[in-house]
PyMOL Python script that loads the backbone (N, CA, C, O; Angstrom):
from pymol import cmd

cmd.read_pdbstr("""\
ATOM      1  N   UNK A   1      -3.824  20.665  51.184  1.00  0.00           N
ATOM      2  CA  UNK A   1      -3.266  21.313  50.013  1.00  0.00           C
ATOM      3  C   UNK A   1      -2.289  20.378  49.310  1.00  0.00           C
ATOM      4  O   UNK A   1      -2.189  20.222  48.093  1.00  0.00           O
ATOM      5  N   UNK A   2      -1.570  19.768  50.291  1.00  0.00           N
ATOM      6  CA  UNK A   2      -0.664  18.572  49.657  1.00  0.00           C
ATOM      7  C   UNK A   2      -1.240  17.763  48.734  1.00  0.00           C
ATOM      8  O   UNK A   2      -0.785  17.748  47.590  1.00  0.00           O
ATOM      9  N   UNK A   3      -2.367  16.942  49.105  1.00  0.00           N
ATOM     10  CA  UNK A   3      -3.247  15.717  49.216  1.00  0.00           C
ATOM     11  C   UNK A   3      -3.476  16.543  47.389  1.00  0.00           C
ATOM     12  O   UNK A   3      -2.937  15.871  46.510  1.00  0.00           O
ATOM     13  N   UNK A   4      -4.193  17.849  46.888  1.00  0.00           N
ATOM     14  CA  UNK A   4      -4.594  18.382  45.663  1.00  0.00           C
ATOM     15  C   UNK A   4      -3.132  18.337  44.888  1.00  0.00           C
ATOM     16  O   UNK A   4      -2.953  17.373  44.144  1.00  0.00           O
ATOM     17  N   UNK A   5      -2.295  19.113  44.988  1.00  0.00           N
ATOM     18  CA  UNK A   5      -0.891  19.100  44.749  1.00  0.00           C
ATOM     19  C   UNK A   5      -0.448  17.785  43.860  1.00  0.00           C
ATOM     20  O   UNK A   5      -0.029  17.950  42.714  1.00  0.00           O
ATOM     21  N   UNK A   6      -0.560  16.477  44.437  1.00  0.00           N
ATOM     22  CA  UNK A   6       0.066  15.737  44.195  1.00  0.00           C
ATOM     23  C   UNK A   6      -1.020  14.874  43.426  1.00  0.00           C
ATOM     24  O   UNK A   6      -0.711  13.957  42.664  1.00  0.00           O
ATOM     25  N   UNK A   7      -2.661  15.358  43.772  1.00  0.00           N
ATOM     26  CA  UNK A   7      -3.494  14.627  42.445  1.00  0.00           C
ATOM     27  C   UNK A   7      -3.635  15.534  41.076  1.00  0.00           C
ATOM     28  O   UNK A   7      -3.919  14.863  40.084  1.00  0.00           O
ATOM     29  N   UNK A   8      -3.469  17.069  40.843  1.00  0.00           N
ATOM     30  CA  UNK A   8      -3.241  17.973  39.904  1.00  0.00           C
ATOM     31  C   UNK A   8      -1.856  17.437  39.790  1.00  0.00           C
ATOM     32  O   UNK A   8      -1.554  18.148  38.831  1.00  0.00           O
ATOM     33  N   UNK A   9      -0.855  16.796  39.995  1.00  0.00           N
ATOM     34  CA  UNK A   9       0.771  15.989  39.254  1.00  0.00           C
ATOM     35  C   UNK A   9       0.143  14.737  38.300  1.00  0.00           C
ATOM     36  O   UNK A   9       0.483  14.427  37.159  1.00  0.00           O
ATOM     37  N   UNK A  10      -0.994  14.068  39.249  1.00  0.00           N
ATOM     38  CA  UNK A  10      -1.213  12.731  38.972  1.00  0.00           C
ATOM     39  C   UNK A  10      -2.036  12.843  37.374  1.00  0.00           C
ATOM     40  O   UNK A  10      -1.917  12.075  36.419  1.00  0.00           O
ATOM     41  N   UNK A  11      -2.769  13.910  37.480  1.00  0.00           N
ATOM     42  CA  UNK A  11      -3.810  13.597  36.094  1.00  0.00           C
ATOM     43  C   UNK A  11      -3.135  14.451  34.723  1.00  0.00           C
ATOM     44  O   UNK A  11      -3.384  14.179  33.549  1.00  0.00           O
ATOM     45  N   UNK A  12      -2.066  15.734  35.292  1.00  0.00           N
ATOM     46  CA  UNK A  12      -1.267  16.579  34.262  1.00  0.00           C
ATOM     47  C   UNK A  12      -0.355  14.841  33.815  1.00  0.00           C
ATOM     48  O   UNK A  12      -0.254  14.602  32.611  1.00  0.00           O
ATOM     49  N   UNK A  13      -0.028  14.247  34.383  1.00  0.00           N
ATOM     50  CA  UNK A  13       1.177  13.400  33.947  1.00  0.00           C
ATOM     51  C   UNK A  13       0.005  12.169  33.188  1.00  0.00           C
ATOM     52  O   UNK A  13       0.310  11.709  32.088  1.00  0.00           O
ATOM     53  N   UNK A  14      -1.090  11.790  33.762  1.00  0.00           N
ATOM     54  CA  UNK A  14      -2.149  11.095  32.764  1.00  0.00           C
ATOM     55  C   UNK A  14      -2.222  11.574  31.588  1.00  0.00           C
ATOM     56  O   UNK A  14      -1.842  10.916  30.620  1.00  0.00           O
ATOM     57  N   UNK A  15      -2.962  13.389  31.421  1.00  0.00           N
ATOM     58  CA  UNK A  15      -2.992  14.061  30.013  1.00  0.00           C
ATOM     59  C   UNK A  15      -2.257  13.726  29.423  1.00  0.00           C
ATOM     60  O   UNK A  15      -2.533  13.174  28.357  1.00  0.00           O
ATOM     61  N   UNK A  16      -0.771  13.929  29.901  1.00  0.00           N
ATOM     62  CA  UNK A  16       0.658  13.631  29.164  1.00  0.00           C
ATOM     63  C   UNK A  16       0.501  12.750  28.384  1.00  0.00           C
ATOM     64  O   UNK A  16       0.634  12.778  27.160  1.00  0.00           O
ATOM     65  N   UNK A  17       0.043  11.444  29.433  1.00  0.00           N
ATOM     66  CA  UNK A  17       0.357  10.305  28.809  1.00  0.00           C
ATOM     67  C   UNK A  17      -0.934  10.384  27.768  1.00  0.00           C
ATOM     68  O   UNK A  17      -0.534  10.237  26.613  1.00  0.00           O
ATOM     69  N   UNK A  18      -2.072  10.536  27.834  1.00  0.00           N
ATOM     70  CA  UNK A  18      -3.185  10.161  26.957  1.00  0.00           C
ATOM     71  C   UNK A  18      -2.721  10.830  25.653  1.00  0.00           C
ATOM     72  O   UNK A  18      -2.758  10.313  24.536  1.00  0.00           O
ATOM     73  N   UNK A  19      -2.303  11.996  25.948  1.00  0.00           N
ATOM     74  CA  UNK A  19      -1.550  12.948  24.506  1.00  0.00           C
ATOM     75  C   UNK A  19      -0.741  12.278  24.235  1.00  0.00           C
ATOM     76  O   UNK A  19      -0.269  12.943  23.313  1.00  0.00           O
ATOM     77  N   UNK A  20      -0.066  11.320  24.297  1.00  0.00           N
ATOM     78  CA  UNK A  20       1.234  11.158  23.451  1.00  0.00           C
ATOM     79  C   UNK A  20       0.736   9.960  23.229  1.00  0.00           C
ATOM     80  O   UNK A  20       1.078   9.331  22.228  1.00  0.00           O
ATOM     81  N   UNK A  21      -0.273   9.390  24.257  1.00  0.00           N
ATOM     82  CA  UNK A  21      -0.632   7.786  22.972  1.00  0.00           C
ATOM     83  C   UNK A  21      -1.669   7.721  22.079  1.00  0.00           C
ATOM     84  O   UNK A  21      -2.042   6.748  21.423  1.00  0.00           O
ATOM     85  N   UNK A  22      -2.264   9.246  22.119  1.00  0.00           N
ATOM     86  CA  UNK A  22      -3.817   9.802  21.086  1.00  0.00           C
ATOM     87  C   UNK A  22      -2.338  10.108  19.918  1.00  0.00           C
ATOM     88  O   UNK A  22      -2.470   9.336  18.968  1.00  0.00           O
ATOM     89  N   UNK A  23      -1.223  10.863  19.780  1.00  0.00           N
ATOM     90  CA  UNK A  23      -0.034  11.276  18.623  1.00  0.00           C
ATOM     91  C   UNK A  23       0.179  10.508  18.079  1.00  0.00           C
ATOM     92  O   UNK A  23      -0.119  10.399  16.890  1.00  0.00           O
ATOM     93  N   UNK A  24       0.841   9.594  18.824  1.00  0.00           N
ATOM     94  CA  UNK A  24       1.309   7.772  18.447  1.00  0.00           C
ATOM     95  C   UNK A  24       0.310   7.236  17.420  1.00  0.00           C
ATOM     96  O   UNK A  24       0.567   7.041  16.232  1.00  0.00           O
ATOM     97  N   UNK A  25      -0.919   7.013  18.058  1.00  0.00           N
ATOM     98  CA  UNK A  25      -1.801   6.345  17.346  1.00  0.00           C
ATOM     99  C   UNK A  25      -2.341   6.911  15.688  1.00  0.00           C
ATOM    100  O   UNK A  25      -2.788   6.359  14.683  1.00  0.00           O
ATOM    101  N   UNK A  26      -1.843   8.974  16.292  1.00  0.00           N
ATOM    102  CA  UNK A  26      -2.711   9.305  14.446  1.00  0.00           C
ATOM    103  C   UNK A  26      -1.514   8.963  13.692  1.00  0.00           C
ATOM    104  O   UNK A  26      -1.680   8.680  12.506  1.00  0.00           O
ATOM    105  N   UNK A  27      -0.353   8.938  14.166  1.00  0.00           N
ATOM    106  CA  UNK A  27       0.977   8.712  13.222  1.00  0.00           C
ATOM    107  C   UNK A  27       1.107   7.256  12.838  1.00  0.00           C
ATOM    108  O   UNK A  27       1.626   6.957  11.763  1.00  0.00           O
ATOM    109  N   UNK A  28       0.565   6.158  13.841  1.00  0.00           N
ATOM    110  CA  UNK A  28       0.625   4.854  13.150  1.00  0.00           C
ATOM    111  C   UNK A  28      -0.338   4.786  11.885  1.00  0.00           C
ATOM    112  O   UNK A  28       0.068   4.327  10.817  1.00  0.00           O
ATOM    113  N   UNK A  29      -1.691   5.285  12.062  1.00  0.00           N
ATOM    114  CA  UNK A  29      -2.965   5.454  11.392  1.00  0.00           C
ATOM    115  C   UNK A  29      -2.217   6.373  10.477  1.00  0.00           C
ATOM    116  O   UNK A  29      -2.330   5.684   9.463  1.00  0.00           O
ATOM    117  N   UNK A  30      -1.458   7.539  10.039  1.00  0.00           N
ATOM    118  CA  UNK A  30      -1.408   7.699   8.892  1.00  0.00           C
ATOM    119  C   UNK A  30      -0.603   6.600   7.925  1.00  0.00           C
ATOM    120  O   UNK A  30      -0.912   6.182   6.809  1.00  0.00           O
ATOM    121  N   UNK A  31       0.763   6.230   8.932  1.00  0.00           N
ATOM    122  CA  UNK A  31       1.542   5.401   7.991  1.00  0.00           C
ATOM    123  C   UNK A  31       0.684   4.307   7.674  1.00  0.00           C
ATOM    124  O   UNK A  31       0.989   3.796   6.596  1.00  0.00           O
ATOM    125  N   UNK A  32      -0.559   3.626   8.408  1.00  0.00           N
ATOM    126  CA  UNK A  32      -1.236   2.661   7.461  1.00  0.00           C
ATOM    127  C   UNK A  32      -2.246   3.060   6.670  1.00  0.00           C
ATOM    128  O   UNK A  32      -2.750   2.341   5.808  1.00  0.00           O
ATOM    129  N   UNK A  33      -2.565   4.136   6.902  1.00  0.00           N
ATOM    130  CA  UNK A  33      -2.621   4.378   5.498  1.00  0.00           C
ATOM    131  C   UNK A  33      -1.999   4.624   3.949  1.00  0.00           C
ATOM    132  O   UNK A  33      -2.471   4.409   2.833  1.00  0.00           O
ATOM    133  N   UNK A  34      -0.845   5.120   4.367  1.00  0.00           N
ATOM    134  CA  UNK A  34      -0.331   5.518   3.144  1.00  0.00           C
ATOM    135  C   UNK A  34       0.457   3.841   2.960  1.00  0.00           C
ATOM    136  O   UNK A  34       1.221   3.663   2.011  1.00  0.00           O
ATOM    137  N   UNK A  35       0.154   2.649   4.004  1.00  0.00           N
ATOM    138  CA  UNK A  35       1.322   1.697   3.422  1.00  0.00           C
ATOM    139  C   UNK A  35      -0.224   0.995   2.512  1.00  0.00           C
ATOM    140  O   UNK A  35      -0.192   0.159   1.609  1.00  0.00           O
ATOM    141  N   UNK A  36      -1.098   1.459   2.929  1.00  0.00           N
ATOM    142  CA  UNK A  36      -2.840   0.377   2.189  1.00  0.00           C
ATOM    143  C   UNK A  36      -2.730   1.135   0.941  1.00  0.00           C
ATOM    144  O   UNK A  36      -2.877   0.497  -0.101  1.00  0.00           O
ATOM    145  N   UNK A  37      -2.507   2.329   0.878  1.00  0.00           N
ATOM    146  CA  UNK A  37      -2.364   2.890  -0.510  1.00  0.00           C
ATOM    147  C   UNK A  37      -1.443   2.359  -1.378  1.00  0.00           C
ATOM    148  O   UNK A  37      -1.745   2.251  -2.567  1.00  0.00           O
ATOM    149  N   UNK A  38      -0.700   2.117  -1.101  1.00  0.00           N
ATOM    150  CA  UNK A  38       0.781   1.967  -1.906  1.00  0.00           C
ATOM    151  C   UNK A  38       0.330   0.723  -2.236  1.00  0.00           C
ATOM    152  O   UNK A  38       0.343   0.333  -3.403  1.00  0.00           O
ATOM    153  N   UNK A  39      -0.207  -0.174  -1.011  1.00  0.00           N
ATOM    154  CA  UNK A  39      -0.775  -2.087  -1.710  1.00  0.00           C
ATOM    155  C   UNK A  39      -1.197  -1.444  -2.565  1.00  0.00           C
ATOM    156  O   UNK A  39      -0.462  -1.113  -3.495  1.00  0.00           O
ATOM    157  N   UNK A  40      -2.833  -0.979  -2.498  1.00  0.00           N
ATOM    158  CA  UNK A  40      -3.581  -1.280  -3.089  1.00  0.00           C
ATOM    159  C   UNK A  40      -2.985  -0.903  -5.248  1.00  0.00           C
ATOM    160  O   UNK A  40      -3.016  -1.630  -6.241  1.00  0.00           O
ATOM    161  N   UNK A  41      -2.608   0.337  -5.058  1.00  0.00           N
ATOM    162  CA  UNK A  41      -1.391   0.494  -6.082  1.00  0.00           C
ATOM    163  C   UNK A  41      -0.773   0.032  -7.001  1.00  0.00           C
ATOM    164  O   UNK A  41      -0.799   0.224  -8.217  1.00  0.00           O
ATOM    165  N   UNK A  42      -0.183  -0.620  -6.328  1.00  0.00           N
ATOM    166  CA  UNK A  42       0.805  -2.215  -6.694  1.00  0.00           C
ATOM    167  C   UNK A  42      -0.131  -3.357  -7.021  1.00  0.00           C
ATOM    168  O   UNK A  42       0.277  -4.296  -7.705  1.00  0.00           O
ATOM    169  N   UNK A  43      -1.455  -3.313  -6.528  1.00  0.00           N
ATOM    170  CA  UNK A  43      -1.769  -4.491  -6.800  1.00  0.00           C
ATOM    171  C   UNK A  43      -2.352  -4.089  -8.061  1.00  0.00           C
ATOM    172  O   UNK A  43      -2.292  -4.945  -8.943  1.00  0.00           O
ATOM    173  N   UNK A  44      -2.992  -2.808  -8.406  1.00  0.00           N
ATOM    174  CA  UNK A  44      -3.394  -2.418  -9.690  1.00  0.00           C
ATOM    175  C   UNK A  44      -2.524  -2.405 -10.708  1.00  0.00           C
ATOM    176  O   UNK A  44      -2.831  -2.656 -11.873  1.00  0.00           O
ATOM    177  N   UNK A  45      -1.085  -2.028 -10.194  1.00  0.00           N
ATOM    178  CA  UNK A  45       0.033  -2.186 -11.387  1.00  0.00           C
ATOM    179  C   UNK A  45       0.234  -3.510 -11.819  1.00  0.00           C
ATOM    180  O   UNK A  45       0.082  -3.824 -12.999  1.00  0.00           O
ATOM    181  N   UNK A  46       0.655  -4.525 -10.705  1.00  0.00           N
ATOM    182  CA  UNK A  46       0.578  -6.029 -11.023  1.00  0.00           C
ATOM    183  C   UNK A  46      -0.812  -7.143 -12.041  1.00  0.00           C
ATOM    184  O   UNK A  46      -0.928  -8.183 -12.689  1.00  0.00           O
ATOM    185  N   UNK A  47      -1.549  -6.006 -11.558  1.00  0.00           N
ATOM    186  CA  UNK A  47      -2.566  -6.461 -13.050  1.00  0.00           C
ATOM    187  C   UNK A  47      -2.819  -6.209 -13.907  1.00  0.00           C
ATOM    188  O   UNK A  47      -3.628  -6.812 -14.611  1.00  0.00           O
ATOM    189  N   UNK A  48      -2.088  -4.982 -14.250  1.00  0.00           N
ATOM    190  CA  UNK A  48      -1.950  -3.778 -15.100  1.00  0.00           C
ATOM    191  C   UNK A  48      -0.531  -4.689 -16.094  1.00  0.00           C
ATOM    192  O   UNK A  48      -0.413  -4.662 -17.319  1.00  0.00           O
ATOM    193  N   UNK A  49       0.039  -5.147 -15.480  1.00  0.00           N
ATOM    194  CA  UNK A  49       1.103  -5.871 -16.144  1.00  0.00           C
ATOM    195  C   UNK A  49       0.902  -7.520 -16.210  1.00  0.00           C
ATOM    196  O   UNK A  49       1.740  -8.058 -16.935  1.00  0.00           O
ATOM    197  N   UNK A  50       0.444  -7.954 -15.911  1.00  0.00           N
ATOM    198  CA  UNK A  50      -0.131  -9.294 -16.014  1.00  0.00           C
ATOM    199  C   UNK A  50      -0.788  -8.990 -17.554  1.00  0.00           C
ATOM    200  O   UNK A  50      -0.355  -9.423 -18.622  1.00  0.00           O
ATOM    201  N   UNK A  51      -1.869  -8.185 -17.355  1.00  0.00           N
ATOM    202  CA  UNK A  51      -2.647  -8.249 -18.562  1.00  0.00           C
ATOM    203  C   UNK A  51      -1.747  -7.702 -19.988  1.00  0.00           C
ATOM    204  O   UNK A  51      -1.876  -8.276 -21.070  1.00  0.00           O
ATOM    205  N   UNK A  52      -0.964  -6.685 -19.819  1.00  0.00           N
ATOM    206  CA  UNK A  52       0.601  -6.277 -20.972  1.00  0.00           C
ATOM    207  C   UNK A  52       1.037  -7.601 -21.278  1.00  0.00           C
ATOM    208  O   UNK A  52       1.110  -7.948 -22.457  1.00  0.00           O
ATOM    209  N   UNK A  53       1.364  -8.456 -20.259  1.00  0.00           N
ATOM    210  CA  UNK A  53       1.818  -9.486 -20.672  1.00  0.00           C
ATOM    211  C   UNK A  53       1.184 -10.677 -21.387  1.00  0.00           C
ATOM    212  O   UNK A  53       1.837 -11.523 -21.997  1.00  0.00           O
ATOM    213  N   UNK A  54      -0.323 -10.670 -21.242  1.00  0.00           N
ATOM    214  CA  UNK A  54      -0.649 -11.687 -21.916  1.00  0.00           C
ATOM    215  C   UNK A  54      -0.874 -10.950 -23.380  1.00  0.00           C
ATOM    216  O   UNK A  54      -0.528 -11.289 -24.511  1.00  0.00           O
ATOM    217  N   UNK A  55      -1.378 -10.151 -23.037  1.00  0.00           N
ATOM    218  CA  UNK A  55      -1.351  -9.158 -24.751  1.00  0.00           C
ATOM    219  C   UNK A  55      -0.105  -9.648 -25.464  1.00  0.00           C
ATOM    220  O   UNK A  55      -0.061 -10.481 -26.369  1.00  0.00           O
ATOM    221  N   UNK A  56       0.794  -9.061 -24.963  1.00  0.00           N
ATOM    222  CA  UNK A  56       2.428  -9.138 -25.508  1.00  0.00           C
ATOM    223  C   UNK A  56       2.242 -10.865 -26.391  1.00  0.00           C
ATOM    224  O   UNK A  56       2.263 -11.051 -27.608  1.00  0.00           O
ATOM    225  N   UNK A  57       2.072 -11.899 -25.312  1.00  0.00           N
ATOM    226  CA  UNK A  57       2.255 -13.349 -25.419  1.00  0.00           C
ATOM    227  C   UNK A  57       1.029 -13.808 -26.697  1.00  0.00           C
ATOM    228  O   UNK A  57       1.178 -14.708 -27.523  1.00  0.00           O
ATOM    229  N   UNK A  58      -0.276 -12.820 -26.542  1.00  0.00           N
ATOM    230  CA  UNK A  58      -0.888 -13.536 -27.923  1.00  0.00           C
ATOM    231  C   UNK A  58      -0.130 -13.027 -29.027  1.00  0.00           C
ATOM    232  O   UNK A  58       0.374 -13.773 -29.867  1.00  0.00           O
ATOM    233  N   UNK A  59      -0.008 -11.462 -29.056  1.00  0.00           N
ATOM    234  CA  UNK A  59       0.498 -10.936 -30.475  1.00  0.00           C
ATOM    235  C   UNK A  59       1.550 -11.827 -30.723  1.00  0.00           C
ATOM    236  O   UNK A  59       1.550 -12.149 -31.911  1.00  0.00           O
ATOM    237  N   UNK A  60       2.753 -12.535 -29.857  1.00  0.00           N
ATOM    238  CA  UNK A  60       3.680 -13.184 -30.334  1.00  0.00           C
ATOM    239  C   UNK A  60       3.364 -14.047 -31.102  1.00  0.00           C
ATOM    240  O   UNK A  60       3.664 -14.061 -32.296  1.00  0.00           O
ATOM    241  N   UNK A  61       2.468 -15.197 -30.288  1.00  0.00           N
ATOM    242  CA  UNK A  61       1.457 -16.186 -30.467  1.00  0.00           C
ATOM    243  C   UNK A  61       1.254 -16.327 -32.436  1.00  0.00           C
ATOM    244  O   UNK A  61       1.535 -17.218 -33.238  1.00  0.00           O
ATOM    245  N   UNK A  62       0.695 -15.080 -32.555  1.00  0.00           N
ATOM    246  CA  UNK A  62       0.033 -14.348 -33.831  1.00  0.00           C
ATOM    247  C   UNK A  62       0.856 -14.148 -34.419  1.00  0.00           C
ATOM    248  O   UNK A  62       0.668 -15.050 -35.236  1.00  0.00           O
ATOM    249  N   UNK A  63       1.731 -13.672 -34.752  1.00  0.00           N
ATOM    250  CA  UNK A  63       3.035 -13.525 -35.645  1.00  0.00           C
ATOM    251  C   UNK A  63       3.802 -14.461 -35.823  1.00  0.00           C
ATOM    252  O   UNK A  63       4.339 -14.460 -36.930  1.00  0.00           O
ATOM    253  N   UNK A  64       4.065 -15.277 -35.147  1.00  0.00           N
ATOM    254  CA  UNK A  64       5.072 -16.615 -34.788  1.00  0.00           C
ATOM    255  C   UNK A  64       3.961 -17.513 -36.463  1.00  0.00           C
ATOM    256  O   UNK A  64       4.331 -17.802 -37.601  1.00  0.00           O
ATOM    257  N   UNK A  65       2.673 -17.648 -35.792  1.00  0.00           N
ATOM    258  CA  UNK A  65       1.697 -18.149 -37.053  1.00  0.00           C
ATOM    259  C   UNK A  65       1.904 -17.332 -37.884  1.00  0.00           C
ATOM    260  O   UNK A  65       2.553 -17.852 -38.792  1.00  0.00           O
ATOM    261  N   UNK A  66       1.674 -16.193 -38.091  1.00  0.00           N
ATOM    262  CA  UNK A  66       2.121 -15.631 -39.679  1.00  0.00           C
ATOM    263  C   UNK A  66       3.139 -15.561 -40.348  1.00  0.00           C
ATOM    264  O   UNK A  66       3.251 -15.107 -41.486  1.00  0.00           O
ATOM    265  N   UNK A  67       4.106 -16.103 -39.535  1.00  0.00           N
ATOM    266  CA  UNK A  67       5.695 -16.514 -39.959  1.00  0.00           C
ATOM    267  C   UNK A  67       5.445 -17.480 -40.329  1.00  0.00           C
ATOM    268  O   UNK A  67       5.443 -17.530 -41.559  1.00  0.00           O
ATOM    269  N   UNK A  68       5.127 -18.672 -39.667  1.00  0.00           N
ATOM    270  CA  UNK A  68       5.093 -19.960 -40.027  1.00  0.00           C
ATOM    271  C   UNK A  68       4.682 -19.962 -41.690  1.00  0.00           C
ATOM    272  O   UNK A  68       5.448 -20.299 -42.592  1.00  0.00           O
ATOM    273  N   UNK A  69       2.954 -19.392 -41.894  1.00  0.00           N
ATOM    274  CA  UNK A  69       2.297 -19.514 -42.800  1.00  0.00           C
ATOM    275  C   UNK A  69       3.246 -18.862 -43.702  1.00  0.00           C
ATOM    276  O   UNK A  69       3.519 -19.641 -44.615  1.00  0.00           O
ATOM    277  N   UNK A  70       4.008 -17.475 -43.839  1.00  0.00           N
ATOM    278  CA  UNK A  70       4.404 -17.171 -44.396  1.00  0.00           C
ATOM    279  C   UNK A  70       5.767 -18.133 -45.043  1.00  0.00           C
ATOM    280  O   UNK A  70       6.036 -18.025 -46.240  1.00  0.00           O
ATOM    281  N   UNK A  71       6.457 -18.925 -44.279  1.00  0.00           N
ATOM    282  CA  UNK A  71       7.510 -19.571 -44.690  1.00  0.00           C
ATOM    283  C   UNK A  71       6.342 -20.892 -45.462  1.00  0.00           C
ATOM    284  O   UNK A  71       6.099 -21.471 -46.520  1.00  0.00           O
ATOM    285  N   UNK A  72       6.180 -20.852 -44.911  1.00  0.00           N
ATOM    286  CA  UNK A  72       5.405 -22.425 -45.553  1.00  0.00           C
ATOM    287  C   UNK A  72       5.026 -22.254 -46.770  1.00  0.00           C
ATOM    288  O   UNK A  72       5.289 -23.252 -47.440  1.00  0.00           O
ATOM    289  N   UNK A  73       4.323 -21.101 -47.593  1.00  0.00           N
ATOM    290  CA  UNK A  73       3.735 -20.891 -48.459  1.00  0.00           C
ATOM    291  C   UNK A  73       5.016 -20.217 -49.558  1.00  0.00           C
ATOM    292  O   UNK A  73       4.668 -19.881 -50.690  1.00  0.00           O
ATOM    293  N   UNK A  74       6.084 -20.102 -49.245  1.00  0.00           N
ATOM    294  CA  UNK A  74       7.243 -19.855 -50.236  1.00  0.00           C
ATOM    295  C   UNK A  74       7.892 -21.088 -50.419  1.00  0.00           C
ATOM    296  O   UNK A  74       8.863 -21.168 -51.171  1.00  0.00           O
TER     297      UNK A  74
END
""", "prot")
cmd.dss("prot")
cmd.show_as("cartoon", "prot")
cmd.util.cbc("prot")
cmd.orient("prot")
């Protein structure tokens, strides 16, 4: 009866352990997910603003010349 006793301790304290490193693991697995989201995100904003910026840099581009032309021609 001992000999059962102390292997029903041995596999309740295994479950234990398998449960708390099956928890561990969905809680790492959510935070990488939500940290792949947030990249992926950012990386859409960072091109999202790359491209604002070259916009921004021709229109300057473009006006800077229609200034020019414009001074030149008075």
């Amino acid at each position: 009866m001992k000999k059962f006793t102390l292997n029903l301790d041995a596999a309740v304290v295994i479950l234990l352990l398998f449960l708390t490193a099956f928890g561990l693991n969905l809680y790492q697995y959510g935070k990488y997910q939500e940290l792949k989201d947030e990249n992926f995100r950012l990386q859409l904003q960072g091109l999202e603003d790359r491209m604002n910026l070259d916009s921004m840099e021709l229109a300057l581009k473009r006006l800077n010349k229609a200034l020019a032309a414009k001074e030149a021609a008075e």
